[in-house]
C-alpha positions as CSV (number, residue, x, y, z in Angstrom):
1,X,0.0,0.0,0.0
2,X,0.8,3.6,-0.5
3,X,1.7,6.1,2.3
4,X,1.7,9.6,1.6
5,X,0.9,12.6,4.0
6,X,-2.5,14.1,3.8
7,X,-2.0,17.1,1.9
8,X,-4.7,19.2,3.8
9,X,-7.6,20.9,2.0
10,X,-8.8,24.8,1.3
11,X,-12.1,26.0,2.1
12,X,-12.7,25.8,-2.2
13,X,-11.0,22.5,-2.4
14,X,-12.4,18.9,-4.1
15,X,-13.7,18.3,-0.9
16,X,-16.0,20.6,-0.7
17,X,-18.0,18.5,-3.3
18,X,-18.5,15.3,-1.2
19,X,-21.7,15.2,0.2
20,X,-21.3,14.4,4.3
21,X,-24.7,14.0,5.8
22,X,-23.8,10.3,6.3
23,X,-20.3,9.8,6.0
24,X,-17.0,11.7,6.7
25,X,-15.2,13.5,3.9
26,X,-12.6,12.1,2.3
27,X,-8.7,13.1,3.1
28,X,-7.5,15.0,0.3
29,X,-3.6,13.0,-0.9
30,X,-1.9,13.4,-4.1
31,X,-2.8,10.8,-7.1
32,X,-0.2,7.5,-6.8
33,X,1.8,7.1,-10.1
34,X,0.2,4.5,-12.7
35,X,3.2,1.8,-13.2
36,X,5.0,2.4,-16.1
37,X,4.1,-0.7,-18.0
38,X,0.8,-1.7,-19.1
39,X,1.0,-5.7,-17.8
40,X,1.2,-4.4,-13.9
41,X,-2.7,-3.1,-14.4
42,X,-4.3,-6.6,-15.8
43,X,-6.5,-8.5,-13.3
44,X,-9.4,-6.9,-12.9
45,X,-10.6,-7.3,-16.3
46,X,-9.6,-10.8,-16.4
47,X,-11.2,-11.6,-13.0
48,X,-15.2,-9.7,-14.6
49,X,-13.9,-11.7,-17.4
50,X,-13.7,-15.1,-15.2
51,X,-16.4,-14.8,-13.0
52,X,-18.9,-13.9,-16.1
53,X,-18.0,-16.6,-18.0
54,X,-20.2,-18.6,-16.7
55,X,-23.7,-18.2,-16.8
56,X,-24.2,-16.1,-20.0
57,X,-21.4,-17.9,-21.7
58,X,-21.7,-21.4,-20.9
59,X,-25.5,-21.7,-20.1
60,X,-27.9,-18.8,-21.1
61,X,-26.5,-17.8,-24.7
62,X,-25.7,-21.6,-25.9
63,X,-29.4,-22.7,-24.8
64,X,-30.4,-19.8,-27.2
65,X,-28.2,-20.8,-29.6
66,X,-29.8,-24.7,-29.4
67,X,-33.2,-23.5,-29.7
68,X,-33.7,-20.7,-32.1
69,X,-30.2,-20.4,-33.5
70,X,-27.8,-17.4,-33.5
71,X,-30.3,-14.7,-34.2
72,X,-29.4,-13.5,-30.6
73,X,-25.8,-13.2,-30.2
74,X,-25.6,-10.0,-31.4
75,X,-27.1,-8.9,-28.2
76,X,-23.6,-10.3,-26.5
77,X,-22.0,-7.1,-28.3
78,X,-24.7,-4.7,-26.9
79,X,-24.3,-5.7,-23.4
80,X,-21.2,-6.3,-23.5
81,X,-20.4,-2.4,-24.8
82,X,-23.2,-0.8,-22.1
83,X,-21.2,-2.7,-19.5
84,X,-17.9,-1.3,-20.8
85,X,-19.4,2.3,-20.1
86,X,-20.7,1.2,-16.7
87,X,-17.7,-0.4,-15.6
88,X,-15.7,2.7,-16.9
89,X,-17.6,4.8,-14.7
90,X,-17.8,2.7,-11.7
91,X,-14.1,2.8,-12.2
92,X,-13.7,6.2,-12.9
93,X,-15.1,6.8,-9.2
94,X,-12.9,5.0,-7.4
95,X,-10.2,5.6,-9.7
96,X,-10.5,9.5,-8.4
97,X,-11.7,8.7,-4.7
98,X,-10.7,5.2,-3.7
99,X,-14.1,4.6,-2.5
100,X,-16.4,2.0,-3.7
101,X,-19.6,3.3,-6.1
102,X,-21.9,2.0,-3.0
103,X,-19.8,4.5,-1.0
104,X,-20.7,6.8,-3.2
105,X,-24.4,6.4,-3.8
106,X,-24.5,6.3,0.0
107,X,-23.3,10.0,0.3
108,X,-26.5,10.7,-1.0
109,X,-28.8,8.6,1.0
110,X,-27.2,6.3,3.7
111,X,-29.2,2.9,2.6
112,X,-28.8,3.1,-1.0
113,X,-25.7,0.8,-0.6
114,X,-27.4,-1.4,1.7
115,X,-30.1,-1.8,-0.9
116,X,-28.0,-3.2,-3.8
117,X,-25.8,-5.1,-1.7
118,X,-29.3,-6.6,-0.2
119,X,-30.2,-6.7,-3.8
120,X,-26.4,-8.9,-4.8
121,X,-27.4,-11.4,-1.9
122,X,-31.1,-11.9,-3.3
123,X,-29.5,-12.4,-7.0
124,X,-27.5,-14.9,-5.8
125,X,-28.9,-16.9,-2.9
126,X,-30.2,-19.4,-5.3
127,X,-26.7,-20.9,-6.1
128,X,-27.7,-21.9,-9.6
129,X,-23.6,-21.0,-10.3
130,X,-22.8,-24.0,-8.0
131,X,-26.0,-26.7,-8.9
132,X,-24.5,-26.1,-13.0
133,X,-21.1,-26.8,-12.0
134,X,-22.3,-29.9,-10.4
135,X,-24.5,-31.2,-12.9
136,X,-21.4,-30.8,-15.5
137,X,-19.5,-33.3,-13.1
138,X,-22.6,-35.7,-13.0
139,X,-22.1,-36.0,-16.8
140,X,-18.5,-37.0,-16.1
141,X,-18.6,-38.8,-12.9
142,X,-22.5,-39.6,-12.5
143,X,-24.4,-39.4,-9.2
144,X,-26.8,-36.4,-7.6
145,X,-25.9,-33.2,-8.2
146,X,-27.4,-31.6,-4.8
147,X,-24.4,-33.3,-2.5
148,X,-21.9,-32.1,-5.1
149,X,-23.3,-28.8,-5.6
150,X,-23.2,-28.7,-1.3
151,X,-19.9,-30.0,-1.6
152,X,-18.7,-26.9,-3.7
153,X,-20.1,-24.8,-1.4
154,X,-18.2,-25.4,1.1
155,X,-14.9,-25.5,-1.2
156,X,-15.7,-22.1,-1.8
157,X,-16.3,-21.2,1.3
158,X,-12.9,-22.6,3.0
159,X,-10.5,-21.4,-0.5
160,X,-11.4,-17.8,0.1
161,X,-11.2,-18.4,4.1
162,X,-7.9,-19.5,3.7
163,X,-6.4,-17.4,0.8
164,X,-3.7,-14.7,2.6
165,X,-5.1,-12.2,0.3
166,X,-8.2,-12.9,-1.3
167,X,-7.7,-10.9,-4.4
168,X,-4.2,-12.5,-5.2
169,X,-6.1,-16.0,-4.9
170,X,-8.8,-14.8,-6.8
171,X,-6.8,-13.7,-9.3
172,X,-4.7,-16.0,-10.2
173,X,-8.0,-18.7,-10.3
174,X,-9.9,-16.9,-12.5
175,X,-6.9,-16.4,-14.9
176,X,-6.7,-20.1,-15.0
177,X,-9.9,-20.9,-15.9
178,X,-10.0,-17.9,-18.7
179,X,-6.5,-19.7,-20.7
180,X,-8.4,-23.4,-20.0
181,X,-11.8,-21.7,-21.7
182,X,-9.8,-20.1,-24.8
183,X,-8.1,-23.3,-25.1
184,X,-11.1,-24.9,-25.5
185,X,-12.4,-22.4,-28.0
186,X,-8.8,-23.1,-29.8
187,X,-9.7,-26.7,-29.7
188,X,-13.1,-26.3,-30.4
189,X,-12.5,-24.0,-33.6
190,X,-10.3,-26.7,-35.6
191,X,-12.2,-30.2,-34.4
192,X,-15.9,-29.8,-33.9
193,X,-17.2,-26.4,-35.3
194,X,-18.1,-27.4,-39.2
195,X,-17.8,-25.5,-42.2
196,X,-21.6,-25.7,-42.5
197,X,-21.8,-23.8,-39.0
198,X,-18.8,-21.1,-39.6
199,X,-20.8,-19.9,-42.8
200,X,-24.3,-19.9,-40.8
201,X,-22.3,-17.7,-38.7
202,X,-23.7,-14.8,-40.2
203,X,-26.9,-15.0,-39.2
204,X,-25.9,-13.1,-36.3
205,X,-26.2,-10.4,-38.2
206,X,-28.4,-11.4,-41.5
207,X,-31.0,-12.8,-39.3
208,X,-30.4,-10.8,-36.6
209,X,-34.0,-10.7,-34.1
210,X,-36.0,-11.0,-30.8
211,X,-37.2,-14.6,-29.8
212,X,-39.1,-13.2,-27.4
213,X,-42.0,-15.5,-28.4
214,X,-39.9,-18.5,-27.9
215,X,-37.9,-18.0,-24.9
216,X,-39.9,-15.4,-23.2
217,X,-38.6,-11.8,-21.9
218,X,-37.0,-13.5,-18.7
219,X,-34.6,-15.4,-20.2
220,X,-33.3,-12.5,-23.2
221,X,-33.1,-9.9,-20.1
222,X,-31.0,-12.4,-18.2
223,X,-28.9,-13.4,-21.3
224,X,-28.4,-9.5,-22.2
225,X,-27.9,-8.3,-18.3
226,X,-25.2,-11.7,-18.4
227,X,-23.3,-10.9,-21.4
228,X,-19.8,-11.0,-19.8
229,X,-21.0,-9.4,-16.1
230,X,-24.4,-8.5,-14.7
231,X,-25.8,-6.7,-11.9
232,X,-23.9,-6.7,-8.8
233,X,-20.5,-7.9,-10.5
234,X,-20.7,-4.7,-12.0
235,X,-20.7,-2.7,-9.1
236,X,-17.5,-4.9,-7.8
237,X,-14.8,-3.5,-10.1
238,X,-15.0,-1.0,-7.7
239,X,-13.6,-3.5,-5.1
240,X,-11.5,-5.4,-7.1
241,X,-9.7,-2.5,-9.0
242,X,-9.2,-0.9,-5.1
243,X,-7.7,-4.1,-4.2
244,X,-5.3,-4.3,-7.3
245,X,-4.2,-0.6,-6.5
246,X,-5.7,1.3,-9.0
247,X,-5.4,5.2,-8.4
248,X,-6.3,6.6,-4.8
249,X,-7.4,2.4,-4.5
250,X,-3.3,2.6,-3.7
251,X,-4.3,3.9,-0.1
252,X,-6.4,1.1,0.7
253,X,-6.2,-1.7,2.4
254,X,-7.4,-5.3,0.6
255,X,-9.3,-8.2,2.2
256,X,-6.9,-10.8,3.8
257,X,-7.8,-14.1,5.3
258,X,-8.7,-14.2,9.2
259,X,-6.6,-17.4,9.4
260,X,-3.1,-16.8,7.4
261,X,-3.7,-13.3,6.4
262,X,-2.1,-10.0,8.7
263,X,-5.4,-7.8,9.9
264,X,-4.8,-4.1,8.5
265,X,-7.1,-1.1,10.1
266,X,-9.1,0.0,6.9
267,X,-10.6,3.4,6.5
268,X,-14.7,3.9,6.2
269,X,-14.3,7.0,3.3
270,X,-11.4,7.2,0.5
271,X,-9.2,9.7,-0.6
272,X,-9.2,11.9,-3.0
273,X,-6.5,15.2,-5.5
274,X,-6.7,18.1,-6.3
275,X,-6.4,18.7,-9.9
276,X,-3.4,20.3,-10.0
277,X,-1.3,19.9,-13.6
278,X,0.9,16.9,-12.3
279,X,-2.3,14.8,-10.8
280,X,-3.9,15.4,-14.0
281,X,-1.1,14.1,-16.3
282,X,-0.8,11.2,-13.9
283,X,-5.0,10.5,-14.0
284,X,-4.7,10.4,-17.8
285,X,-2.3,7.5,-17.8
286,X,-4.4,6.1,-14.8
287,X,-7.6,6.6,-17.1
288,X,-5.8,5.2,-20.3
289,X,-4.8,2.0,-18.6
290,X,-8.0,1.1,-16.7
291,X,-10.2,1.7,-20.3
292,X,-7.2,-0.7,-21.9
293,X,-7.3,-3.2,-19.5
294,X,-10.9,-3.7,-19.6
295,X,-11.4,-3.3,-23.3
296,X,-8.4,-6.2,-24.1
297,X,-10.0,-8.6,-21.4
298,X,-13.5,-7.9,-19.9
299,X,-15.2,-7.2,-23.3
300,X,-13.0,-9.0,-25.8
301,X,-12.5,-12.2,-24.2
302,X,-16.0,-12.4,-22.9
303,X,-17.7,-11.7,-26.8
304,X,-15.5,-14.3,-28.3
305,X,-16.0,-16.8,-25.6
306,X,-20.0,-16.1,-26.3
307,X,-19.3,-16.5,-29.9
308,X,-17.4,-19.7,-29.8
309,X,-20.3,-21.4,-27.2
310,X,-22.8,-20.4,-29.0
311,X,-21.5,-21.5,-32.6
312,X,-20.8,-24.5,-30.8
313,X,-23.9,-25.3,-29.1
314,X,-25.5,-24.2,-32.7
315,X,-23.0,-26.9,-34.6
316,X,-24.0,-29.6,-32.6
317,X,-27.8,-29.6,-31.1
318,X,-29.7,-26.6,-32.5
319,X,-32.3,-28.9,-34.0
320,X,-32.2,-31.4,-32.4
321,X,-35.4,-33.4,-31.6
322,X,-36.3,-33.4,-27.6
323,X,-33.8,-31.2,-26.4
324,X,-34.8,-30.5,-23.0
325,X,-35.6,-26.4,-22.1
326,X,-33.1,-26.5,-19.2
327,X,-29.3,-27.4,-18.5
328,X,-28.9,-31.3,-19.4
329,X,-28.5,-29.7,-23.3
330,X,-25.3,-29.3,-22.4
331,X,-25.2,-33.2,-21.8
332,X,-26.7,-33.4,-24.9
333,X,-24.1,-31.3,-26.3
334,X,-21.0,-33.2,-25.0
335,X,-22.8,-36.6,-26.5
336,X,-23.0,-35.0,-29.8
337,X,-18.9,-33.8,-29.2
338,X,-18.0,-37.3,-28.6
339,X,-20.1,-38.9,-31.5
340,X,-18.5,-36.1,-34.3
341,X,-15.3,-35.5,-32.8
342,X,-14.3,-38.4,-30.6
343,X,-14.8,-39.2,-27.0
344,X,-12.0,-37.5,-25.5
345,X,-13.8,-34.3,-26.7
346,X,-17.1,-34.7,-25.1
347,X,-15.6,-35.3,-21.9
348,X,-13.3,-32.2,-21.9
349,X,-16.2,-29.6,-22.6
350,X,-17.5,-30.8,-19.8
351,X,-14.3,-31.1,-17.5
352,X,-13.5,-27.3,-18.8
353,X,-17.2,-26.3,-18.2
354,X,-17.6,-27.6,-14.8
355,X,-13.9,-26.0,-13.8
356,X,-15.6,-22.7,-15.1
357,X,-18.5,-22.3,-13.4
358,X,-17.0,-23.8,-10.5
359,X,-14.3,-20.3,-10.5
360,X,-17.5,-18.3,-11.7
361,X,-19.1,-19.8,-8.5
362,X,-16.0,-18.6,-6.4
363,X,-15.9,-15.2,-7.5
364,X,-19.7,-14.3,-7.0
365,X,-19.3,-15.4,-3.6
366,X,-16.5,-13.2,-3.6
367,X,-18.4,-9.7,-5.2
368,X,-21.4,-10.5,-3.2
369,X,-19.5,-10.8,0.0
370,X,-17.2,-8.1,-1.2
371,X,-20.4,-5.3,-1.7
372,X,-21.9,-6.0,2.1
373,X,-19.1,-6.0,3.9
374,X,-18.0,-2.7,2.3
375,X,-21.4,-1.1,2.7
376,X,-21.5,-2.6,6.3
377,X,-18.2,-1.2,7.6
378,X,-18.7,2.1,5.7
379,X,-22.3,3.2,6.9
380,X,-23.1,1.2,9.5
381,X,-20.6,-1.2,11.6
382,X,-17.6,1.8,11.0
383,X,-15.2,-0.2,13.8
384,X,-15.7,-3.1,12.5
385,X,-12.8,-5.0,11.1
386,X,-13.8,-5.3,7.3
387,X,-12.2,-8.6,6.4
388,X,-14.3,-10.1,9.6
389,X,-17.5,-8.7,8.1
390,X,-16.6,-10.0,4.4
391,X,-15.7,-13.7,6.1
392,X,-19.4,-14.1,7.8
393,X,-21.4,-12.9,4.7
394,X,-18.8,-15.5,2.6
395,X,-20.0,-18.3,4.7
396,X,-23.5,-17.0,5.1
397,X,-24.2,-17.2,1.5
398,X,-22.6,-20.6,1.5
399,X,-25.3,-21.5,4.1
400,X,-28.2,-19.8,2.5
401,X,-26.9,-21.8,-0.7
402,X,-26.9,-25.2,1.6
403,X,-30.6,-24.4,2.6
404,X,-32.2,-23.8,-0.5
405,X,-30.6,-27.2,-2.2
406,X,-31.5,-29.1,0.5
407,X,-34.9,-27.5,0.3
408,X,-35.4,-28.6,-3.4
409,X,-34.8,-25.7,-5.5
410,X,-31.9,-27.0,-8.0
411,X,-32.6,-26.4,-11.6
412,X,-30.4,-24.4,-12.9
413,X,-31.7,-22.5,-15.4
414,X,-34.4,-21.1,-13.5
415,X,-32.2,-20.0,-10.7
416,X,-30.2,-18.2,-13.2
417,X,-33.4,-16.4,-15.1
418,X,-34.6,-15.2,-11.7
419,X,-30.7,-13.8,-10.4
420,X,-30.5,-12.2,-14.1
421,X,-33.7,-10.5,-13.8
422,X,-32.7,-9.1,-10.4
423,X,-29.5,-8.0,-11.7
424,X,-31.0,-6.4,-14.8
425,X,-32.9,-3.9,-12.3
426,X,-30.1,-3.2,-10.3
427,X,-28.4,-2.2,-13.7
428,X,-31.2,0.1,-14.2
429,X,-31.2,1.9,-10.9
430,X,-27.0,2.1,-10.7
431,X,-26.9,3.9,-14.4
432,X,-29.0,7.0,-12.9
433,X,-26.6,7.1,-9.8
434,X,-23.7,6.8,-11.3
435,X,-24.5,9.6,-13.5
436,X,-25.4,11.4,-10.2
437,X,-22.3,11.0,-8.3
438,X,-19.6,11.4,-11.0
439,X,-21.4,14.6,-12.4
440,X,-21.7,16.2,-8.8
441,X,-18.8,14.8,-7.2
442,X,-15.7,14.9,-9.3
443,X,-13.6,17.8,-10.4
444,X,-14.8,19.1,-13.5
445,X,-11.7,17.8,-15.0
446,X,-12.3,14.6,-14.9
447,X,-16.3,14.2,-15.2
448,X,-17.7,11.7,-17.8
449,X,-17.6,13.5,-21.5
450,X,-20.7,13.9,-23.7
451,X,-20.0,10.5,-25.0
452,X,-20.1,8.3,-21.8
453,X,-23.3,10.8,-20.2
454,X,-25.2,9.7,-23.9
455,X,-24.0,5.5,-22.4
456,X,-25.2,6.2,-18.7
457,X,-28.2,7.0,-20.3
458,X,-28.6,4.0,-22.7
459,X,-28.2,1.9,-20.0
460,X,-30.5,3.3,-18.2
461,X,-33.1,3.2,-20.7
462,X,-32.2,-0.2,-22.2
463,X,-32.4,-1.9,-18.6
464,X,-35.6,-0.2,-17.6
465,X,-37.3,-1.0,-20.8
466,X,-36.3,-4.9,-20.3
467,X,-37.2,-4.7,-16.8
468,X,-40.6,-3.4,-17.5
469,X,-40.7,-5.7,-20.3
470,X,-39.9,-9.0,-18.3
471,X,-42.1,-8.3,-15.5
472,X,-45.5,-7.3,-17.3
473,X,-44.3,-11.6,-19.1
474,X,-44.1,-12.7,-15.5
475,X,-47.6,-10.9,-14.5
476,X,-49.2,-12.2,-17.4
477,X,-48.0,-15.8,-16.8
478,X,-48.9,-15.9,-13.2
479,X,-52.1,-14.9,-13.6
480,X,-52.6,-16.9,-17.2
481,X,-51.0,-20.2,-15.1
C-alpha cells in the first residue's frame, strides 16, 4: 500500500464537493503514479472476465443458440459495450476517490448501498452457479448433483477463508480458468465447429432478431444483463480494482484471510486530489490504462467466448429433436462432441465447463461478500474489522446456498433467469446514480464526457425498458397459469 501525507484541504477544495450527511469527507492525498508498463494493471478485467463466464457464456447464450439459433448473439456485443461504459464509470469513481460506487451512492442517501448489496445477496442466494457446476461433473462422474453442488459450497467457502489475500487468490484462479476456456475455443474451432456452421455464422447479423415468443422476456433480459458481467459484479470493479491498487485504490487496504492473512485497520471514506497539472497528467495514464485493461479482457475475451459457445452449441444440437428447455443440453451437447469428434472431446467440454462455473461460482461469492461488507463497515458497523465482516457474509451465502438445495430448488436454469432478472434492475437503478455521483462529485476535469453521459443514459433506458418488459411476461404468466 501507499503512504503519503494528507495534503490538507482549502475551504474551495475537491472536498467541498462530497456530500457528508452520512459519511465523513474524504482526506484530500496526491494521485499515486500508474506503473509504467501496461502488464502491472491486468486482473481486474480478467477476473469480470472469469467470473462472467459462466452463466451467460456457458448456459444462457448456448441454450439460445440450441433452440432458435444465432439470431441472438448480437445482443452479447450490446451488453457487452453498455457494460464497458458502466464499468468505466464505476471505475472512474474509485479511480479518483478510492471509494467504492456504493460508497458513493451512500453519500446521497445512507441505505442506498445497503439496498443493492441486499439486492447482490437476493441475486445470488439461489446458487444456480454451484448446482451447474455440479451437474457438468454428474455428466463426467455420474451421481446427484445436490451433495456435489453442497460440496462446492463449502470449497468455496474454505478457498477464500484461507487465501492470505483474497484478491491474489482470486486472481490468479480466474486467470486459469479464462486460458483453460480459450483453449477450449482453440480446440473447439479446428475439431468440432463445421464448415456448414462457420458460414451460418452470419446470421448473427443477416437474421439478426428477438425470440421473445420462444424463450420469453426472462430469459433475453438475463442473457443480455449476463453478457460478460451483470448486476452486482458490475458494481464490484470497484472493489476489485481498489484491491489491485488502482489510483487513490493505492491507499487502501485489501481483504486478507482471518486465518493466514495479517489484519490491516481499513478506513470507512477514501481519498481523493486536487487537480493540480501533475495529478492530472498522472489521471490520464491512470484513465488510459484502466479503459485498456478492460477493453483487451472484460469485453474481448467475454464476446469471443460467447461467440465460440454459441456456434458451438448451434453446430452440434440446435435442431435437435427433444432437447430438453433447461441445463442437461449441455449433456446433450458433449454426447453430440463425442459422437463427431471423438470421445475424448465430449468429456473435456464438460471437465472445462464444470472447472468454469466452478471459479465463476467462487468469484460471485467473492463480489457479493465483497459489496456487504463494504457497505456494512462504511455506513453502518464503521469499527468493524472489514475482512471479519466479508468472512461471515462468505459463509452466510454458503449457508443460505446449503438451505435452498436441501430444500429442493436445484434447476439451474431457473435460478439463473430469476438472479439475471434481479441483476437487470439493479443495472437500471446504478446507471441514474452513477451519472449522479460522477457529475456532482468529481472535479470538472475529470467528469464523464458527452460521449459516456449519452451510455449512462442508454443503459439506463435499455435496462428499464427490459425490466418493465420482463415483469409485465411474468404478471401475465402468473395470472394466465
Amino acid at each position: 500500500m501507499v503512504s503519503v501525507p494528507s495534503t490538507g484541504g482549502s475551504p474551495t477544495s475537491v472536498v467541498d464537493r462530497f456530500p457528508t450527511k452520512h459519511l465523513a469527507a474524504p482526506e484530500v492525498r496526491e494521485l499515486p503514479e500508474p506503473p509504467a508498463r501496461f502488464r502491472s494493471v491486468i486482473g481486474p478485467g480478467v477476473i469480470a472476465a472469469g467470473v462472467g463466464m459462466a452463466s451467460g457464456e456457458f448456459i444462457l447464450y448456448p441454450y439460445i443458440a440450441s433452440q432458435v439459433g444465432l439470431v441472438f448473439v448480437w445482443a452479447a456485443f450490446v451488453g457487452l459495450a453498455t457494460q464497458y461504459f458502466l464499468n468505466m464509470e464505476i471505475e472512474r469513481y474509485t479511480l479518483a476517490t478510492g471509494e467504492t460506487a456504493l460508497t458513493g451512492f451512500s453519500r446521497y442517501w445512507r441505505h442506498w448501498g445497503l439496498v443493492f448489496a441486499i439486492m447482490a445477496y437476493f441475486a445470488n442466494i439461489w446458487p444456480g452457479w454451484a448446482t451447474s457446476s455440479a451437474s457438468l461433473i454428474t455428466y463426467l462422474l455420474g451421481g446427484n448433483s445436490t451433495p456435489i453442488a453442497i460440496g462446492i459450497l463449502v470449497l468455496i467457502g474454505f478457498t477464500l477463508t484461507m487465501a492470505p489475500v483474497v484478491y491474489q487468490a482470486l486472481e490468479k484462479i480466474e486467470m486459469v480458468k479464462v486460458a483453460a476456456v480459450l483453449l477450449l475455443i482453440v480446440v473447439a474451432a479446428v475439431a468440432a465447429i463445421s464448415a456448414t456452421a462457420w458460414a451460418d455464422s452470419r446470421q448473427i447479423v443477416t437474421k439478426a432478431g428477438i425470440p421473445h415468443e420462444e424463450l420469453g422476456f426472462a430469459l433475453l433480459l438475463g442473457a443480455l444483463a449476463f453478457a460478460g458481467a451483470g448486476g452486482g459484479q458490475n458494481l464490484c470493479q470497484s472493489n476489485w480494482i481498489r484491491d489491485k491498487g488502482f489510483g487513490m485504490g493505492a491507499y487502501v487496504p485489501r481483504i486478507v484471510s482471518p486465518v493466514t492473512g495479517h489484519p490491516e485497520a481499513a478506513p470507512s471514506t477514501g481519498f481523493v486530489f486536487e487537480p493540480t497539472q501533475e495529478n492530472l497528467a498522472r489521471w490520464r495514464r491512470w484513465w488510459r490504462f484502466a479503459n485498456l485493461e478492460q477493453l483487451s479482457t472484460f469485453v474481448l475475451i467475454s464476446f469471443l467466448t460467447i461467440f465460440f459457445t454459441s456456434l458451438l452449441a448451434y453446430a452440434t444440437v440446435f435442431g435437435q429433436e427433444g432437447l430438453a428447455s433447461d441445463i442437461s443440453f449441455l449433456e446433450a451437447e458433449g454426447d453430440a462432441l463425442n459422437d463427431s469428434v471423438g470421445g475424448w472431446f465430449g468429456t473435456f467440454f464438460w471437465i472445462i465447463g464444470a472447472f468454469s462455473l466452478f471459479a465463476a461460482a467462487l468469484g460471485i461469492v467473492d463480489y457479493t461478500s465483497r459489496l456487504g461488507a463494504d457497505v456494512l463497515k462504511t455506513a453502518y458497523l464503521k469499527s468493524t474489522n472489514e475482512s471479519k465482516i466479508y468472512f461471515a457474509l462468505v459463509w452466510g451465502l454458503v449457508t443460505i446456498g446449503v438451505i435452498v438445495l436441501l430444500a429442493g430448488l436445484t434447476q439451474p436454469l431457473i435460478l439463473l433467469v430469476i438472479s439475471a432478472v434481479t441483476g437487470g434492475l439493479m443495472m437500471f437503478m446504478y446507471s441514474a446514480l452513477l451519472l449522479l455521483i460522477n457529475r456532482r462529485v468529481l472535479p470538472k476535469e475529470i467528469r464523464p464526457g458527452a460521449g459516456r453521459i449519452a451510455a449512462l443514459i442508454w443503459a439506463f433506458l435499455l435496462f428499464g425498458v427490459l425490466s418493465v418488459l420482463t415483469f409485465n411476461q411474468q404478471l401475465r404468466e402468473l395470472f394466465n397459469g
